[in-house]
TIVO-2410 file (N, C-alpha, C; in nm, 3 decimals):
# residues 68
REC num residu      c1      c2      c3 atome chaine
REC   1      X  -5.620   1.392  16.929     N      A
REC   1      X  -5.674   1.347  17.055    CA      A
REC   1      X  -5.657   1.196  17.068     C      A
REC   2      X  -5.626   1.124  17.171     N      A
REC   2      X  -5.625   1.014  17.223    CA      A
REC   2      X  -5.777   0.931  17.153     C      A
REC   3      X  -5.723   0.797  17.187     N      A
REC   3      X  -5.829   0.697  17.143    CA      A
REC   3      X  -5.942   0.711  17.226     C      A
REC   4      X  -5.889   0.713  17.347     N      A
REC   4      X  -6.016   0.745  17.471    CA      A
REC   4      X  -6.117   0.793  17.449     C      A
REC   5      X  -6.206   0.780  17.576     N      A
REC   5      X  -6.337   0.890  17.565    CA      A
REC   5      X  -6.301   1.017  17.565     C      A
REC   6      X  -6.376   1.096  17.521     N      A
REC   6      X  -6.351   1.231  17.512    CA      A
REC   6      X  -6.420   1.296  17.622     C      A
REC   7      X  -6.421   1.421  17.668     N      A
REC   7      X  -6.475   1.498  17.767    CA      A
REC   7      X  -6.587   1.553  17.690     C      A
REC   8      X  -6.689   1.632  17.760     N      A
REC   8      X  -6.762   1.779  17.697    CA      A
REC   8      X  -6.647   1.838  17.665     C      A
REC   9      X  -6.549   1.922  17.695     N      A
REC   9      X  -6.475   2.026  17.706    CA      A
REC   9      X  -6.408   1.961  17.526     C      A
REC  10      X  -6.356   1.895  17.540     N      A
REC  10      X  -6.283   1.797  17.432    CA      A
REC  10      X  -6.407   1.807  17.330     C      A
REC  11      X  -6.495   1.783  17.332     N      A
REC  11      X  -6.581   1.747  17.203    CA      A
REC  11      X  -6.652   1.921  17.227     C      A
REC  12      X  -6.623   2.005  17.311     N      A
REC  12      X  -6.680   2.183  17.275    CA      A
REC  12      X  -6.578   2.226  17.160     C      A
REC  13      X  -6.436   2.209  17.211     N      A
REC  13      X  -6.338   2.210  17.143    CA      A
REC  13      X  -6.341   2.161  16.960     C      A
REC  14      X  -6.366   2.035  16.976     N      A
REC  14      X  -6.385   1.944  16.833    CA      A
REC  14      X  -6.435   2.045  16.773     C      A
REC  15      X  -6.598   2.068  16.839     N      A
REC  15      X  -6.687   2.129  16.742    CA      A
REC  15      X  -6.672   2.263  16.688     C      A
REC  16      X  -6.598   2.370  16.804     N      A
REC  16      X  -6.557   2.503  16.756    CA      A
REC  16      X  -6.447   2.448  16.637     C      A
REC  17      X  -6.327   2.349  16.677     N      A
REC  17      X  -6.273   2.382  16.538    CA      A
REC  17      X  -6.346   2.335  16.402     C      A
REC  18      X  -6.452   2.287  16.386     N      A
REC  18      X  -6.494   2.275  16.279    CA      A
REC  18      X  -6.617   2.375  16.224     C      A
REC  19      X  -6.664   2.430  16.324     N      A
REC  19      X  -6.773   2.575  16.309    CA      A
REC  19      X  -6.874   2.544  16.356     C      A
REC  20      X  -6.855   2.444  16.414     N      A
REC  20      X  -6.975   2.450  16.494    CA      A
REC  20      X  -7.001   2.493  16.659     C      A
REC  21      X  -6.970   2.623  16.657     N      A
REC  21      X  -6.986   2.677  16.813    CA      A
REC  21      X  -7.098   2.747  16.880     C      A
REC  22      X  -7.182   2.691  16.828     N      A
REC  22      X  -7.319   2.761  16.898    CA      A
REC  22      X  -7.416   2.640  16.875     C      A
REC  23      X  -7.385   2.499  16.933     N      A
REC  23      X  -7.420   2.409  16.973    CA      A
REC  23      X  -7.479   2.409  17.107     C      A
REC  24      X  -7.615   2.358  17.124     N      A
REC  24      X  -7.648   2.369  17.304    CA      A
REC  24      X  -7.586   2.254  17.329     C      A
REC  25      X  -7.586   2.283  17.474     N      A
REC  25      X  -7.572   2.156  17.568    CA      A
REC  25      X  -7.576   2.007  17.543     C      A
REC  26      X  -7.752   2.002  17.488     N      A
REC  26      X  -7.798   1.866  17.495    CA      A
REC  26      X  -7.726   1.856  17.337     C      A
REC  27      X  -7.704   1.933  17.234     N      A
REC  27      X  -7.623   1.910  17.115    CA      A
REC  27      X  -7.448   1.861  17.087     C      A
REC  28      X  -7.442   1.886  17.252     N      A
REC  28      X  -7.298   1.868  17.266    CA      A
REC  28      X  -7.284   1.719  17.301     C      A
REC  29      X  -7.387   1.692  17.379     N      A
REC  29      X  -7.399   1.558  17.429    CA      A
REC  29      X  -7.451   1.502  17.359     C      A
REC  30      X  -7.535   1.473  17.259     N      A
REC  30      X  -7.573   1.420  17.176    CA      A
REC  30      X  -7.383   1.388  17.087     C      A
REC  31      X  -7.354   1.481  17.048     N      A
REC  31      X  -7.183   1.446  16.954    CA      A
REC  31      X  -7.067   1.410  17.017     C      A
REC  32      X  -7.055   1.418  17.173     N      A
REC  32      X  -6.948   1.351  17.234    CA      A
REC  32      X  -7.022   1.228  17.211     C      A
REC  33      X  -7.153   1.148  17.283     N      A
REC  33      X  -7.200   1.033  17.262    CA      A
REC  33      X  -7.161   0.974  17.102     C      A
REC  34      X  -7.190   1.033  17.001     N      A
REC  34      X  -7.149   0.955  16.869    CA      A
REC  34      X  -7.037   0.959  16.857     C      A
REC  35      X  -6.930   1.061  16.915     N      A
REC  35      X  -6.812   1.031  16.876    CA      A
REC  35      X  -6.752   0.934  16.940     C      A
REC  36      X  -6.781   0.919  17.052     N      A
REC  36      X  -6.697   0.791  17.142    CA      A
REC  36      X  -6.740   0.697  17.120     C      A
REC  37      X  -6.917   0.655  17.015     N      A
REC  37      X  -6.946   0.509  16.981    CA      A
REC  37      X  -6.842   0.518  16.834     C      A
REC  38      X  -6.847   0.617  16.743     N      A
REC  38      X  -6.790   0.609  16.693    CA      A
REC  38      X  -6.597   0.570  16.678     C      A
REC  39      X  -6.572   0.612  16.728     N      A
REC  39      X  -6.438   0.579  16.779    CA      A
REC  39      X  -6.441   0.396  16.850     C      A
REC  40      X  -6.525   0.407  16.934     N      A
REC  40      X  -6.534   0.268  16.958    CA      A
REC  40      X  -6.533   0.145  16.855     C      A
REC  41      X  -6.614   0.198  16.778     N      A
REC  41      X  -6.608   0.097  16.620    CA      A
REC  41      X  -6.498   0.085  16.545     C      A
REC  42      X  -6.445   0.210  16.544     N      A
REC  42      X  -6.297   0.216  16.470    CA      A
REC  42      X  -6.175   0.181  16.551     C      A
REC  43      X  -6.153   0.178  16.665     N      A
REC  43      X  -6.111   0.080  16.715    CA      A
REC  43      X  -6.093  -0.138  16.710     C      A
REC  44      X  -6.236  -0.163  16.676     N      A
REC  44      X  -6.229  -0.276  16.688    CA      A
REC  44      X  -6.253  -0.308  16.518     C      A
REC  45      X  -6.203  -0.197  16.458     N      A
REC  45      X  -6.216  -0.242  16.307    CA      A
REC  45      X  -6.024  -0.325  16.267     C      A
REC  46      X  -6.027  -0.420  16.217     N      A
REC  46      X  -5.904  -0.519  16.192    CA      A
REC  46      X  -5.869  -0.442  16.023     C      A
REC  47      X  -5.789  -0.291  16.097     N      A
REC  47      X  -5.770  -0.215  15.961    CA      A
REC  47      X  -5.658  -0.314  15.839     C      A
REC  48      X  -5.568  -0.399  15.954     N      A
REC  48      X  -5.458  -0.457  15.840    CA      A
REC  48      X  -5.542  -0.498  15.717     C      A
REC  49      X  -5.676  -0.556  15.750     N      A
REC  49      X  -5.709  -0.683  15.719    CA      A
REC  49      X  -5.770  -0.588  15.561     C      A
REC  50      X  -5.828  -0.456  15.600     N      A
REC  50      X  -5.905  -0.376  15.493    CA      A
REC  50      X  -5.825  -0.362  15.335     C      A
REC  51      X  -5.900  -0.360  15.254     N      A
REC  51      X  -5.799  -0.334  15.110    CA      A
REC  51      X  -5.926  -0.250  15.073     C      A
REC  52      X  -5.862  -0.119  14.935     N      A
REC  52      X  -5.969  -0.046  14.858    CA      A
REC  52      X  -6.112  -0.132  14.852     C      A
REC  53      X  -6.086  -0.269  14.797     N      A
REC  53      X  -6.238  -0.285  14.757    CA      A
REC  53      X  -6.332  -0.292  14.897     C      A
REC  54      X  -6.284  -0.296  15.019     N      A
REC  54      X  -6.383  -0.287  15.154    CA      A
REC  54      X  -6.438  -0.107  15.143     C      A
REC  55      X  -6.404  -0.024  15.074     N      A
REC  55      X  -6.438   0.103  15.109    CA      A
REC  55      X  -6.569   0.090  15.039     C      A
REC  56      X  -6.691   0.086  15.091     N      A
REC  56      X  -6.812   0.130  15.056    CA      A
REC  56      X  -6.846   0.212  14.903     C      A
REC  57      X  -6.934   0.166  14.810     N      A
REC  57      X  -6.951   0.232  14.697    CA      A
REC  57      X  -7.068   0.340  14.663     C      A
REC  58      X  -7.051   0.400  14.670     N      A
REC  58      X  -7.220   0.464  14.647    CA      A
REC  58      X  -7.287   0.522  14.476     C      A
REC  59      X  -7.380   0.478  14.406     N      A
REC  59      X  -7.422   0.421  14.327    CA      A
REC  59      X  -7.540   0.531  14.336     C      A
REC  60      X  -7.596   0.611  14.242     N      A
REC  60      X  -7.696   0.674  14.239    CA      A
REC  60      X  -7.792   0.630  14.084     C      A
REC  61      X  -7.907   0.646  14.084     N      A
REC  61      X  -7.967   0.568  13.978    CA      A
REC  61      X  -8.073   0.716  13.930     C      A
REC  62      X  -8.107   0.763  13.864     N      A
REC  62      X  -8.193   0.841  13.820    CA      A
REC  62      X  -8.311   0.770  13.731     C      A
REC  63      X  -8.439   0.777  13.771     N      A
REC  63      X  -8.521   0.660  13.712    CA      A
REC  63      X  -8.557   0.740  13.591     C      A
REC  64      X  -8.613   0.684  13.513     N      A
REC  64      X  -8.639   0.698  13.374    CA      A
REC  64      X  -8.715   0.885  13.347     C      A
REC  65      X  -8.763   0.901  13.451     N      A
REC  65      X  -8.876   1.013  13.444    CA      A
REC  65      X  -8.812   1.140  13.521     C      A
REC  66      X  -8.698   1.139  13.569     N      A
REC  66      X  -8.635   1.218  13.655    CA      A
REC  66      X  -8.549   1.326  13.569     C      A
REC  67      X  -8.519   1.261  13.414     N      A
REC  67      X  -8.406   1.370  13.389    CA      A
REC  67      X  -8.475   1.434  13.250     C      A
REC  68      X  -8.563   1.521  13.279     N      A
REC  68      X  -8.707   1.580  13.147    CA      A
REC  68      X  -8.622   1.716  13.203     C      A
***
């Protein structure tokens, strides 16, 4: 799909191909809305500029009392 905004019809579509087809209405609109802010961000992201170490790390800690 294009960079553009997306339609309902376009983001009913999205969601059946990923399994999600028994989404209501206001669920549909709720995920076209994040996808087009989303897309919006990735747009004005300066990808040349990115290298591996910009990819986010995620780090989990198990505190002392967690692993009995």
């Amino acid at each position: 799909m294009a960079e553009s905004n997306l339609t309902t019809d376009d983001v009913r579509k999205l969601a059946a191909d990923i399994g999600l087809s028994r989404l209501s209405e206001d669920e549909l609109q709720q995920l076209l809305r994040a996808t087009n802010a989303s897309r919006a961000r990735r747009a004005k992201l300066r990808l040349q500029d990115l290298t591996p170490a910009d990819e986010p790390a995620h780090v989990f800690k198990f505190g002392s009392g967690d692993l009995k």
